[in-house]
KOLVOMI-647468 format. One record per residue: residue number from 1; residue in three letters; y, x, z of N, C-alpha, C, O in turn. Coordinates in steps of 0.2 Angstrom, whole numbers, plus 2048, in hexadecimal, padded with zeros to 3 digits. Each point is the difference from the previous one (the first is absolute). Example, Ala and Ser with C-alpha at 12.3 -4.5 7.8 and 13.67 -1.06 7.14 Angstrom:
BEGIN
<rec nr="1" rest="ALA" n_y="7E4" n_x="842" n_z="827" ca_y="806" ca_x="7FC" ca_z="800" c_y="806" c_x="804" c_z="800" o_y="7FF" o_x="805" o_z="803"/>
<rec nr="2" rest="SER" n_y="806" n_x="7F9" n_z="7F9" ca_y="806" ca_x="804" ca_z="801" c_y="805" c_x="7FC" c_z="803" o_y="806" o_x="803" o_z="801"/>
This chain:
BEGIN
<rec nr="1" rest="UNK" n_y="7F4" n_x="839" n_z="837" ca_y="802" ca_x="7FA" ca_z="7FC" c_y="805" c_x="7FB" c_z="805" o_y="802" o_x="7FB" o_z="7FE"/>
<rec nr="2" rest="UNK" n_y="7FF" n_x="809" n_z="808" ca_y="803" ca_x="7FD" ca_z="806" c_y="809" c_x="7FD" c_z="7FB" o_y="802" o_x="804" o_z="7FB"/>
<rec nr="3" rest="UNK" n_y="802" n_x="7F6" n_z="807" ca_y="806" ca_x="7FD" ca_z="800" c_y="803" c_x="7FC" c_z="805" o_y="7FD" o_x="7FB" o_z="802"/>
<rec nr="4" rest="UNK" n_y="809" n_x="807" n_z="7FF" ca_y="804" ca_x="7FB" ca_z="806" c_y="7FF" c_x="7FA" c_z="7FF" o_y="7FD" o_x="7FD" o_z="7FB"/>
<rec nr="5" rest="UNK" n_y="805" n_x="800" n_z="80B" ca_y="803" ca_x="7FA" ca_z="803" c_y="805" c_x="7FC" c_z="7FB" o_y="7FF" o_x="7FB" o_z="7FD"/>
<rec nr="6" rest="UNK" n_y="805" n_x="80A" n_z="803" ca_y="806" ca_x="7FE" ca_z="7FC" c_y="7FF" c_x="7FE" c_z="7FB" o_y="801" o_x="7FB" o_z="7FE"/>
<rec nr="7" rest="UNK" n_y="7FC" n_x="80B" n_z="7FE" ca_y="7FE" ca_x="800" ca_z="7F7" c_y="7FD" c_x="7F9" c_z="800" o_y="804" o_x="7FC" o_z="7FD"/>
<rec nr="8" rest="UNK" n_y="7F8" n_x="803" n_z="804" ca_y="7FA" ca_x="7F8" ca_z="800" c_y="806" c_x="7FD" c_z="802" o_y="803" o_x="7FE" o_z="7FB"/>
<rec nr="9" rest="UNK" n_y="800" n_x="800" n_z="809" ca_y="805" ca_x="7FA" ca_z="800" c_y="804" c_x="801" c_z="7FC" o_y="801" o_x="7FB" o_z="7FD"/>
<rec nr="10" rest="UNK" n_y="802" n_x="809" n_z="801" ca_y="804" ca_x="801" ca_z="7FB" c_y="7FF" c_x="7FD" c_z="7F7" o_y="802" o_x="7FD" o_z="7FC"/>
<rec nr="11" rest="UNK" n_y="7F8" n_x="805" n_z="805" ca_y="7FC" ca_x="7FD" ca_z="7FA" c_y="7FC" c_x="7F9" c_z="800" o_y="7FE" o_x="7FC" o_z="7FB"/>
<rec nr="12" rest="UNK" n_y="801" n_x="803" n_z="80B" ca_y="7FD" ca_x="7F9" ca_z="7FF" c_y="807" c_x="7FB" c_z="800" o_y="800" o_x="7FB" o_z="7FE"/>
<rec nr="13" rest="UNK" n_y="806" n_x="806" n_z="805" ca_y="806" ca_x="7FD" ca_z="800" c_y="803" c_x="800" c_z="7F7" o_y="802" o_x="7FB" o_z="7FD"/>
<rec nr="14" rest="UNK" n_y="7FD" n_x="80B" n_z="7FF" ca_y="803" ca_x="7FE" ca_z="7FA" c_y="7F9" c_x="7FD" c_z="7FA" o_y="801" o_x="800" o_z="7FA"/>
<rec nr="15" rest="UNK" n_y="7F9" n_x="7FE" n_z="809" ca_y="7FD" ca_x="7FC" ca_z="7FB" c_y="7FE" c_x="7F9" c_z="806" o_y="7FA" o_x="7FD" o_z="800"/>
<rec nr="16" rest="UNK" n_y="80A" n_x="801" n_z="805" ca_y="7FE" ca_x="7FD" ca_z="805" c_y="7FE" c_x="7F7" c_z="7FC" o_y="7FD" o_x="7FB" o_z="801"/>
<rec nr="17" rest="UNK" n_y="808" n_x="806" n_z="7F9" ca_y="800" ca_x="7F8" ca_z="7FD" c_y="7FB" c_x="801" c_z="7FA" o_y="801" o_x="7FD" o_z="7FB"/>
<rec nr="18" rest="UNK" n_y="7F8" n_x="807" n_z="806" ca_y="7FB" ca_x="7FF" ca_z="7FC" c_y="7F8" c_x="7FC" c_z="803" o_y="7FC" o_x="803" o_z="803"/>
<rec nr="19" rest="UNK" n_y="802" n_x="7F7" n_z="7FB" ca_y="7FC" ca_x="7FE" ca_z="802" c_y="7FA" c_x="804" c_z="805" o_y="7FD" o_x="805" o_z="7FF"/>
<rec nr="20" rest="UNK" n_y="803" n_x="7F8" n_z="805" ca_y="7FA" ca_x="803" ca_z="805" c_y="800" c_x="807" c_z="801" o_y="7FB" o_x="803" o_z="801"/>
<rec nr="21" rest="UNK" n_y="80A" n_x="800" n_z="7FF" ca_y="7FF" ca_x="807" ca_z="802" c_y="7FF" c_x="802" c_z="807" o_y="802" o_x="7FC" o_z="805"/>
<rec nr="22" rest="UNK" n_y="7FB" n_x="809" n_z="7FB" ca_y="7FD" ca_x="804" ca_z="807" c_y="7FF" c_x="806" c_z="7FF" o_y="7FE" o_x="802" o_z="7FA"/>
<rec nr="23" rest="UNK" n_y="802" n_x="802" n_z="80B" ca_y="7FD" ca_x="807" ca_z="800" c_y="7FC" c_x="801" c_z="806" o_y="800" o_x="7FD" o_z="805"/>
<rec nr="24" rest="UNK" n_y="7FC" n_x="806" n_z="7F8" ca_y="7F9" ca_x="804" ca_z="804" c_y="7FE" c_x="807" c_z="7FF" o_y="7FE" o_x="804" o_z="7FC"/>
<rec nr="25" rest="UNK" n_y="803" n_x="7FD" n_z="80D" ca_y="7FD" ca_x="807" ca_z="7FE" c_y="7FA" c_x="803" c_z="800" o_y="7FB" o_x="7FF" o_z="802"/>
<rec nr="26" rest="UNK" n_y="808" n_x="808" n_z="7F9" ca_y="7FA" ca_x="802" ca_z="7FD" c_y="802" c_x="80A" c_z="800" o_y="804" o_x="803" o_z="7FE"/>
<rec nr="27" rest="UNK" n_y="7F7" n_x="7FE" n_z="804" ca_y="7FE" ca_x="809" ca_z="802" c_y="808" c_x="802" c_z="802" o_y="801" o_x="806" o_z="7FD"/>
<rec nr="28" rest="UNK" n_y="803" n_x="7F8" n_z="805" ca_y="806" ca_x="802" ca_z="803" c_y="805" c_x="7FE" c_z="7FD" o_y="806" o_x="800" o_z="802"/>
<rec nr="29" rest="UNK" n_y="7F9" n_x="7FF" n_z="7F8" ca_y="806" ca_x="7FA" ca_z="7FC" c_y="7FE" c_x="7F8" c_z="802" o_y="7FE" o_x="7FE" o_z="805"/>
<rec nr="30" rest="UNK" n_y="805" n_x="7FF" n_z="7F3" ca_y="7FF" ca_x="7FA" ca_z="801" c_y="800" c_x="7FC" c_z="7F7" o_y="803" o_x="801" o_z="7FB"/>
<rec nr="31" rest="UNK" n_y="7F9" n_x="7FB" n_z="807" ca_y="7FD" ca_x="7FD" ca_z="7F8" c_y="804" c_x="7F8" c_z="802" o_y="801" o_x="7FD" o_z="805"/>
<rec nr="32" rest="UNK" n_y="800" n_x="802" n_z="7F4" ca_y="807" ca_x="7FA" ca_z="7FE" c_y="7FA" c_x="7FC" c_z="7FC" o_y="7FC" o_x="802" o_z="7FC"/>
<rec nr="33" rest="UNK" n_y="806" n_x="7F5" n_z="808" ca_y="7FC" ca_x="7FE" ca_z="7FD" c_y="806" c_x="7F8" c_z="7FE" o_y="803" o_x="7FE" o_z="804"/>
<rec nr="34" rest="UNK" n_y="7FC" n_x="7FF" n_z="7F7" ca_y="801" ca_x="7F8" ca_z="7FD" c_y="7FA" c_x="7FC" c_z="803" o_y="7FA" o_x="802" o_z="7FE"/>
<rec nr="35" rest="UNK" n_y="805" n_x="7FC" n_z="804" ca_y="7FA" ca_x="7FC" ca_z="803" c_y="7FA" c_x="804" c_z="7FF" o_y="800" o_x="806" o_z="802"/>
<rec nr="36" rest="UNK" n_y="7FC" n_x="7F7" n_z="7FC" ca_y="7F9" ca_x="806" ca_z="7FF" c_y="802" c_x="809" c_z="7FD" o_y="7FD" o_x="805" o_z="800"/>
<rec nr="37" rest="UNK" n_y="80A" n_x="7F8" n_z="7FB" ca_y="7FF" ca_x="806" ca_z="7FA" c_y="802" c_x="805" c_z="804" o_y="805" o_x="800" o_z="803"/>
<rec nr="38" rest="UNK" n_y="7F7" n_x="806" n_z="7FC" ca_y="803" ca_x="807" ca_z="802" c_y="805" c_x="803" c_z="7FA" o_y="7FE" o_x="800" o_z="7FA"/>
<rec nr="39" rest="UNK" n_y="809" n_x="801" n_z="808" ca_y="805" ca_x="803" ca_z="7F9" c_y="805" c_x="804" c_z="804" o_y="806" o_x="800" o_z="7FD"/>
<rec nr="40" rest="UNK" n_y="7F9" n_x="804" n_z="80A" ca_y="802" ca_x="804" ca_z="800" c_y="800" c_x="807" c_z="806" o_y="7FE" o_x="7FF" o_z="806"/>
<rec nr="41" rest="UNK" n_y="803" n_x="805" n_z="7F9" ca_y="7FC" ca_x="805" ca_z="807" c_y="809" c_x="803" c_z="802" o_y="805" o_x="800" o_z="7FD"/>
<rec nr="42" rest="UNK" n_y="7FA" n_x="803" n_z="80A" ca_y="806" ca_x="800" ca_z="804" c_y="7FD" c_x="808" c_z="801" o_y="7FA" o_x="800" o_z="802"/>
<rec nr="43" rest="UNK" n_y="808" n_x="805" n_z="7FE" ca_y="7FC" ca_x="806" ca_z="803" c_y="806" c_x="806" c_z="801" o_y="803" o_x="803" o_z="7FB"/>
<rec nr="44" rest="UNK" n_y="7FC" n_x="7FF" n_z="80B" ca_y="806" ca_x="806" ca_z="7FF" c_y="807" c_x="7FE" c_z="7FD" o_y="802" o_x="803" o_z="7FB"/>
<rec nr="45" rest="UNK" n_y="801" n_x="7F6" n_z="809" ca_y="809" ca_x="7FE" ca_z="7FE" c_y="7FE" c_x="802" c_z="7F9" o_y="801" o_x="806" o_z="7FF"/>
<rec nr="46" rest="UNK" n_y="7FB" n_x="7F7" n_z="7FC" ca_y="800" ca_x="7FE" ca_z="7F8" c_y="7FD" c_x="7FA" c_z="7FF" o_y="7FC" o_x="7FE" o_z="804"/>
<rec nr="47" rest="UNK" n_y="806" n_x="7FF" n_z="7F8" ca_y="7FF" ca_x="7FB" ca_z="7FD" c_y="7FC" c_x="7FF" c_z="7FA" o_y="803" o_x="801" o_z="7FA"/>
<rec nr="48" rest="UNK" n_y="7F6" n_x="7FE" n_z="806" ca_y="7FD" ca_x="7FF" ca_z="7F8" c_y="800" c_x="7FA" c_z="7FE" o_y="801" o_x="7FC" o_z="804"/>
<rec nr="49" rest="UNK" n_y="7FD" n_x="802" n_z="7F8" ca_y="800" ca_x="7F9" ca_z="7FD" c_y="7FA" c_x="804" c_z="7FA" o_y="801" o_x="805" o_z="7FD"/>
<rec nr="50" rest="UNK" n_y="7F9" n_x="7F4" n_z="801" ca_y="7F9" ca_x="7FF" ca_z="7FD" c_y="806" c_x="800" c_z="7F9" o_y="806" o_x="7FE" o_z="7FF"/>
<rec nr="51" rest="UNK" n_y="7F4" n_x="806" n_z="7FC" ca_y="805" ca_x="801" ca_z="7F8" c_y="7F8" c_x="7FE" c_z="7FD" o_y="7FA" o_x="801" o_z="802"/>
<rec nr="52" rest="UNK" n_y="809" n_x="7FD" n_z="7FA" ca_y="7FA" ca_x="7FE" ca_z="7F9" c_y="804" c_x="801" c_z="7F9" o_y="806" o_x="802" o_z="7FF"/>
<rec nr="53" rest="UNK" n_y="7F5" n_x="7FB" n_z="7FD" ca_y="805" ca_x="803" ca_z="7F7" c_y="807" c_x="7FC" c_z="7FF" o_y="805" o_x="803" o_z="7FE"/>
<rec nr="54" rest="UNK" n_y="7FA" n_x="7F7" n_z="805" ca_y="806" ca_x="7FD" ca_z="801" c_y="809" c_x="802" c_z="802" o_y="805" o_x="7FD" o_z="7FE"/>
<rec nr="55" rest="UNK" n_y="7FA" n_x="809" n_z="809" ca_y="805" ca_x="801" ca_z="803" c_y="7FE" c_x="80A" c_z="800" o_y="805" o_x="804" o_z="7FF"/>
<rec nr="56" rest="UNK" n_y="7F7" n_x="7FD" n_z="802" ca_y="7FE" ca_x="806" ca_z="800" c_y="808" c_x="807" c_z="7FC" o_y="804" o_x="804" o_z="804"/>
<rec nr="57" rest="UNK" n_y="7FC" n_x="7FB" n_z="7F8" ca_y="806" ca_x="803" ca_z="7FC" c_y="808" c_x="7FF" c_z="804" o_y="805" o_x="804" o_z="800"/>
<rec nr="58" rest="UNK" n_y="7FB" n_x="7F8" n_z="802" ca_y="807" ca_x="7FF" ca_z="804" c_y="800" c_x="805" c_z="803" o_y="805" o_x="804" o_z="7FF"/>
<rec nr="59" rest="UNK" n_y="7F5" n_x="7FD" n_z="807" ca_y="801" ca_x="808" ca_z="804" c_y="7FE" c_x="806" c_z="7FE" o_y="801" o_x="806" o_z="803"/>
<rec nr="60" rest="UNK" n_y="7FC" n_x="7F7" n_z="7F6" ca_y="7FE" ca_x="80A" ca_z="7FD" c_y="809" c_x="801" c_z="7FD" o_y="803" o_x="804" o_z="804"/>
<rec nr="61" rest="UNK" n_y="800" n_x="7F9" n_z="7F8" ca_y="806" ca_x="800" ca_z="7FE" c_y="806" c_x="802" c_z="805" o_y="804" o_x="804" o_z="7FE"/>
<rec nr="62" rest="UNK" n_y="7FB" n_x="7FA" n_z="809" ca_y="803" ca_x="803" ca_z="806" c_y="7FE" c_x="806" c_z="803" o_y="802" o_x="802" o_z="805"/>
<rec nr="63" rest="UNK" n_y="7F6" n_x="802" n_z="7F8" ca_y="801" ca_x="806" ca_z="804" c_y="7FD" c_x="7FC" c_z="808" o_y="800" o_x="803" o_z="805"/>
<rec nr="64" rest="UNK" n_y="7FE" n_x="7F9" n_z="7FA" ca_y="7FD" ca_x="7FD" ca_z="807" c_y="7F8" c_x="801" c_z="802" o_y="7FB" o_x="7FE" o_z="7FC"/>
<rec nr="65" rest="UNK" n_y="803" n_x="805" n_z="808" ca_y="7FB" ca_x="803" ca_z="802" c_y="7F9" c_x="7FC" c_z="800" o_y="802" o_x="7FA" o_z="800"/>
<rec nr="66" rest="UNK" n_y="7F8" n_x="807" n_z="800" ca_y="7FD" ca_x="7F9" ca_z="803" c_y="7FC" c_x="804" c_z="804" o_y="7FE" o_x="805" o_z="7FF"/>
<rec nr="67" rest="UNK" n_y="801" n_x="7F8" n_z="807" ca_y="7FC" ca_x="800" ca_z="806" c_y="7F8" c_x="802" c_z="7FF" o_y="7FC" o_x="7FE" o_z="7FC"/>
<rec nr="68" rest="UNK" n_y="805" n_x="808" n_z="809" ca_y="7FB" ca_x="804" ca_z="800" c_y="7FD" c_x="804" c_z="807" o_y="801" o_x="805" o_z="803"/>
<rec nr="69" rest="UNK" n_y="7F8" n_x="7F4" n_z="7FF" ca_y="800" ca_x="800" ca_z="807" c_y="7FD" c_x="807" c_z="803" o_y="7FF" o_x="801" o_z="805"/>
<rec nr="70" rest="UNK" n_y="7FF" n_x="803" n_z="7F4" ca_y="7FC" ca_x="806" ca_z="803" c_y="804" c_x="807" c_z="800" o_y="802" o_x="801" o_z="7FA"/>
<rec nr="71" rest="UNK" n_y="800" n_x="802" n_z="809" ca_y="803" ca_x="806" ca_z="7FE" c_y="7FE" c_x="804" c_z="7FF" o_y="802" o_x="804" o_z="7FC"/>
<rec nr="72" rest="UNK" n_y="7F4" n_x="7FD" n_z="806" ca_y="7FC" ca_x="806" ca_z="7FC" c_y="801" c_x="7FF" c_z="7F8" o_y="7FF" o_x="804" o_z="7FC"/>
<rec nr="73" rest="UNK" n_y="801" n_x="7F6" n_z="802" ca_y="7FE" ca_x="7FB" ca_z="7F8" c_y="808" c_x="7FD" c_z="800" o_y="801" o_x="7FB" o_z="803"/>
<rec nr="74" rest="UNK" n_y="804" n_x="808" n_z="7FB" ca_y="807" ca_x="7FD" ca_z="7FD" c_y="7FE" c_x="7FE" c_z="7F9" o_y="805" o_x="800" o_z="7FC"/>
<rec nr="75" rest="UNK" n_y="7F7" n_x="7FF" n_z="800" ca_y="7FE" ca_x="7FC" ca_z="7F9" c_y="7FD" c_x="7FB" c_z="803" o_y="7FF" o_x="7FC" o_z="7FC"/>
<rec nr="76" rest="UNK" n_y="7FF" n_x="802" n_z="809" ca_y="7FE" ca_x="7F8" ca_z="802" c_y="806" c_x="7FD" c_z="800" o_y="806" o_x="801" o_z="802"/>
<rec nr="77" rest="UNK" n_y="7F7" n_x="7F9" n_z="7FC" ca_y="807" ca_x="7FA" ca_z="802" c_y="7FE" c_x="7FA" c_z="7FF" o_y="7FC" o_x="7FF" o_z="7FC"/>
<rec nr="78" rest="UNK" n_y="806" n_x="7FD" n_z="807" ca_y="7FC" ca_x="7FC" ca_z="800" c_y="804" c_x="7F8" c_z="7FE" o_y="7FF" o_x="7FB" o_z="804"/>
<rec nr="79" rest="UNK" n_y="806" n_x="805" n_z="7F6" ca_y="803" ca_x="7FE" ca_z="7FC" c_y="807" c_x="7FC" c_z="804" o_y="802" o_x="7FA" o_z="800"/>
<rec nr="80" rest="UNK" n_y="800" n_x="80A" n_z="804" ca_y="806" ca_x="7FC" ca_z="804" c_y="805" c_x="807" c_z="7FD" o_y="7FF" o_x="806" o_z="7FE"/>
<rec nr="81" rest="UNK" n_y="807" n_x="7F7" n_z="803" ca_y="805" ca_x="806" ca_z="800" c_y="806" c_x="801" c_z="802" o_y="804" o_x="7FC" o_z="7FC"/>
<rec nr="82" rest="UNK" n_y="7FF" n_x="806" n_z="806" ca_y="807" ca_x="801" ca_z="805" c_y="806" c_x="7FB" c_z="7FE" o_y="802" o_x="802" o_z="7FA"/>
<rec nr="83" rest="UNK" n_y="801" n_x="7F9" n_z="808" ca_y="804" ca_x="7FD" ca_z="800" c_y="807" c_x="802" c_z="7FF" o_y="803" o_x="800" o_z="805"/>
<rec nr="84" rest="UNK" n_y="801" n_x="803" n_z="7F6" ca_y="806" ca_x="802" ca_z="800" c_y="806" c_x="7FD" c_z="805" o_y="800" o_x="7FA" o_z="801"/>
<rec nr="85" rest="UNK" n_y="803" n_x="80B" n_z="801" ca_y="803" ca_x="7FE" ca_z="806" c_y="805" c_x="7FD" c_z="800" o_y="802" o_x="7FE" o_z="805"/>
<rec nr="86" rest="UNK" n_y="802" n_x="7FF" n_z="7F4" ca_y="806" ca_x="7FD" ca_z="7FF" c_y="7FC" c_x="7F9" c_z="7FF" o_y="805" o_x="7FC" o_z="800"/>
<rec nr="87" rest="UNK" n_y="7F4" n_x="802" n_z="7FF" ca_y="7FD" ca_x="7FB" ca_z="7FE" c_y="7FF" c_x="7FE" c_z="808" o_y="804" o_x="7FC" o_z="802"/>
<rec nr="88" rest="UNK" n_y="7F9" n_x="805" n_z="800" ca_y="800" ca_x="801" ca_z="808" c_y="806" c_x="7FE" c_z="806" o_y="7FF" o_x="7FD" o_z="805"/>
<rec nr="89" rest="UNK" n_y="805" n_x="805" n_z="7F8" ca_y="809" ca_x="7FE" ca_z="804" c_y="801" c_x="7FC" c_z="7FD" o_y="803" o_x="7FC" o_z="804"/>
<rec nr="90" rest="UNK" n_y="7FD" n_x="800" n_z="7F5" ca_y="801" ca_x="7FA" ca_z="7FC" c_y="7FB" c_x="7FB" c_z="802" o_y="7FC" o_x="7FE" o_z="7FB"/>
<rec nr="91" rest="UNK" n_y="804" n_x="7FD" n_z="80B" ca_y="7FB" ca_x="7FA" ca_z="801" c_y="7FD" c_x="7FC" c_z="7FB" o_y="7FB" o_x="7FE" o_z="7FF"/>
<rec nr="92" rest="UNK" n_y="80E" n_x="801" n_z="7FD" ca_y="7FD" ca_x="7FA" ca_z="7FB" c_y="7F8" c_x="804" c_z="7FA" o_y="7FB" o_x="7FD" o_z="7FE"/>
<rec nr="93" rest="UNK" n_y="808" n_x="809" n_z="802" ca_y="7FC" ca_x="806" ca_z="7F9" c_y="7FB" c_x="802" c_z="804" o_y="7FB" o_x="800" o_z="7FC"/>
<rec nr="94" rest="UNK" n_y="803" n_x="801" n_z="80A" ca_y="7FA" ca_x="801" ca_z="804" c_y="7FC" c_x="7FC" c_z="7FF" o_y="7FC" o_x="801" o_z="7FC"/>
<rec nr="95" rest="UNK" n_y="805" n_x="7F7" n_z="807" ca_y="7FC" ca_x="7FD" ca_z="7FF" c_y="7FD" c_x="7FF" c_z="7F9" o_y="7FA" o_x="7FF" o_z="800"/>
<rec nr="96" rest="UNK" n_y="809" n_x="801" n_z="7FB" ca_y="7FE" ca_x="7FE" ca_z="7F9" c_y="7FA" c_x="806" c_z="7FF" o_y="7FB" o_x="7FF" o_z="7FC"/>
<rec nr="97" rest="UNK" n_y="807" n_x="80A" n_z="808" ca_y="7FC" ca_x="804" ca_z="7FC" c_y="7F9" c_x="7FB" c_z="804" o_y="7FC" o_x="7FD" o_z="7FC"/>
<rec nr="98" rest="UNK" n_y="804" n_x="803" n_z="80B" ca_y="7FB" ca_x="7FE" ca_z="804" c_y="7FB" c_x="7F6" c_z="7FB" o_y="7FB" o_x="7FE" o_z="7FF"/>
<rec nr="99" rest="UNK" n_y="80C" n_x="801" n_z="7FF" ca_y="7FB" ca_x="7FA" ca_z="7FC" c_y="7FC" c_x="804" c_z="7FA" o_y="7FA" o_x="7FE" o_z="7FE"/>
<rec nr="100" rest="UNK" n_y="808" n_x="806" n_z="800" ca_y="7FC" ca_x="804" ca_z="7F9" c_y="7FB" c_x="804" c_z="804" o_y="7FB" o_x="800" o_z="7FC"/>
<rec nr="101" rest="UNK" n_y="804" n_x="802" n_z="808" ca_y="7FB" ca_x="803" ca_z="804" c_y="7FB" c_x="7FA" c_z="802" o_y="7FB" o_x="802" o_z="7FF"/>
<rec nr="102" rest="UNK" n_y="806" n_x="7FA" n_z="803" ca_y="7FC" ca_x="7FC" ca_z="803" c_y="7FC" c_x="7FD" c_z="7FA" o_y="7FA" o_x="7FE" o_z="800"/>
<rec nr="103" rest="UNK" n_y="80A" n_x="801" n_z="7FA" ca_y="7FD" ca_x="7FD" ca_z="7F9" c_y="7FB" c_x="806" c_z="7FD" o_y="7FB" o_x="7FF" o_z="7FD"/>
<rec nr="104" rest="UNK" n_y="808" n_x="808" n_z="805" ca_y="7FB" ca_x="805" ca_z="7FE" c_y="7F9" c_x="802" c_z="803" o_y="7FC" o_x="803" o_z="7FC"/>
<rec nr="105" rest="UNK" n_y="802" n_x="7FA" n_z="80B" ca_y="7FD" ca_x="800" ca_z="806" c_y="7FC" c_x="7F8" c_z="7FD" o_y="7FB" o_x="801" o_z="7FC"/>
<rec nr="106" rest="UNK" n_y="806" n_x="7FA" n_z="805" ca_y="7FE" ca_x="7FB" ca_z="7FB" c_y="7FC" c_x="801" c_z="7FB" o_y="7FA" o_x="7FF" o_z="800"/>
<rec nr="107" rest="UNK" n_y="809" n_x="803" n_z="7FA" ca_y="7FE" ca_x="802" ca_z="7FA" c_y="7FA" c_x="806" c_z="7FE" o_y="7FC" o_x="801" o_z="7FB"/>
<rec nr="108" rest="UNK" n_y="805" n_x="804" n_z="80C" ca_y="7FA" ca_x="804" ca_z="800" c_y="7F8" c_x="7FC" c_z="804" o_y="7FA" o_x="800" o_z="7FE"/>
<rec nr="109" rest="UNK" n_y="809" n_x="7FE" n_z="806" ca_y="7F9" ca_x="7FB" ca_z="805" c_y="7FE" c_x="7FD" c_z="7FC" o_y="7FA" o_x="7FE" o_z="801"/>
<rec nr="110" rest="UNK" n_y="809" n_x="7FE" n_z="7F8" ca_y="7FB" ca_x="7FB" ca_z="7FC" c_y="7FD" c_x="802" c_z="7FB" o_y="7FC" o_x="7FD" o_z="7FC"/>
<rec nr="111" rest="UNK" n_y="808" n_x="80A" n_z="803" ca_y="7FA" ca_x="804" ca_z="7FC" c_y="7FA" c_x="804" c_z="803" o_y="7FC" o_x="802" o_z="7FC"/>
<rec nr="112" rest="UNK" n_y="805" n_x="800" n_z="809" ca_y="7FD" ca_x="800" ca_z="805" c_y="7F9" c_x="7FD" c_z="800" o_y="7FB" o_x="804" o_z="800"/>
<rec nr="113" rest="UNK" n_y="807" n_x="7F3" n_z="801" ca_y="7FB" ca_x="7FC" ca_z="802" c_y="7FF" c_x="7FE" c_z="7F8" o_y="7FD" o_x="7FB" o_z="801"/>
<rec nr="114" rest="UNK" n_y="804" n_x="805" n_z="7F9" ca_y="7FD" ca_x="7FF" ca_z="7FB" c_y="7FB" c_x="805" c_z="7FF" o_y="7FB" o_x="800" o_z="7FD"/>
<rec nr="115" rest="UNK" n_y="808" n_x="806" n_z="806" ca_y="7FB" ca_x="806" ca_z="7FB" c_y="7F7" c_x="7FF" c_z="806" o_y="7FA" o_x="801" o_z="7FE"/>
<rec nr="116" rest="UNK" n_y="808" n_x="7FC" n_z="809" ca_y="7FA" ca_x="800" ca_z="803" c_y="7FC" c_x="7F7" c_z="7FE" o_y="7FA" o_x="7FE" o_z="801"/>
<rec nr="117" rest="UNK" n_y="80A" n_x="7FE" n_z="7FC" ca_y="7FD" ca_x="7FA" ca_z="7FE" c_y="7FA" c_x="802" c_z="7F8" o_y="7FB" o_x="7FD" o_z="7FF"/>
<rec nr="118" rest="UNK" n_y="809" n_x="809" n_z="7FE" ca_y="7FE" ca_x="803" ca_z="7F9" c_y="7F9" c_x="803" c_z="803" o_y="7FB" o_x="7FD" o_z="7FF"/>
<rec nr="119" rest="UNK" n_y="805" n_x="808" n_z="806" ca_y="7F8" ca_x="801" ca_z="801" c_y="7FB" c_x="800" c_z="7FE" o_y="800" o_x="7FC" o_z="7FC"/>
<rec nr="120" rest="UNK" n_y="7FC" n_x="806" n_z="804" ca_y="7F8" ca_x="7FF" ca_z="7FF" c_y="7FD" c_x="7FC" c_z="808" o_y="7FF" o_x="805" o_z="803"/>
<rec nr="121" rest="UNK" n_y="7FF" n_x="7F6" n_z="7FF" ca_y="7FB" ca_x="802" ca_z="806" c_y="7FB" c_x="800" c_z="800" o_y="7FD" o_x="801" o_z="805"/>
């Protein structure tokens, strides 16, 4: 899951005008954050960004892959999916997918945290 130096700057420089971003690393990549929100993972120079029903179709539509941290288990995924590369070279157009990714990341945590307020205790 190892990616450059370069990659990660490369990419936090074309989403660099989105609120609170930061990357951290994580198992030899690097996970993309909006302030608290996780909405994106950096792994092996790829780019994914979080898909929910809202955005999700954009990258199936492109043939775009989603991120699958296991190589014994390539049917895991764990709802991120490869950023097309012309989206990516396009600053103004990256950040927007990255604003729908962060709303998709959003929108799963509060269902999320509805479904454990729903509970039994």
């Amino acid at each position: 899951m190892a990616s450059s130096s370069d990659y990660l700057n490369y990419v936090m420089d074309q989403l660099s005008q989105l609120d609170e971003l930061r990357s951290r690393r994580m198992f030899g990549g690097h996970g993309l954050y909006s302030g608290e929100v996780f909405f994106g993972i950096i792994s092996n120079d790829t780019l994914y960004f979080k898909v929910g029903d809202g955005n999700r179709a954009e990258y199936q539509t492109r043939g775009m892959r989603p991120f699958s941290p296991y190589v014994d288990r390539p049917r895991v995924s764990l709802s991120y999916f490869e950023v097309p590369p012309e989206v990516l070279e396009d600053g103004d157009e990256c950040r927007e997918w990255a604003r729908r990714a962060i709303a998709a990341a959003i929108a799963k945590r509060t269902i999320r945290s509805t479904r454990a307020r729903r509970r039994p205790g």
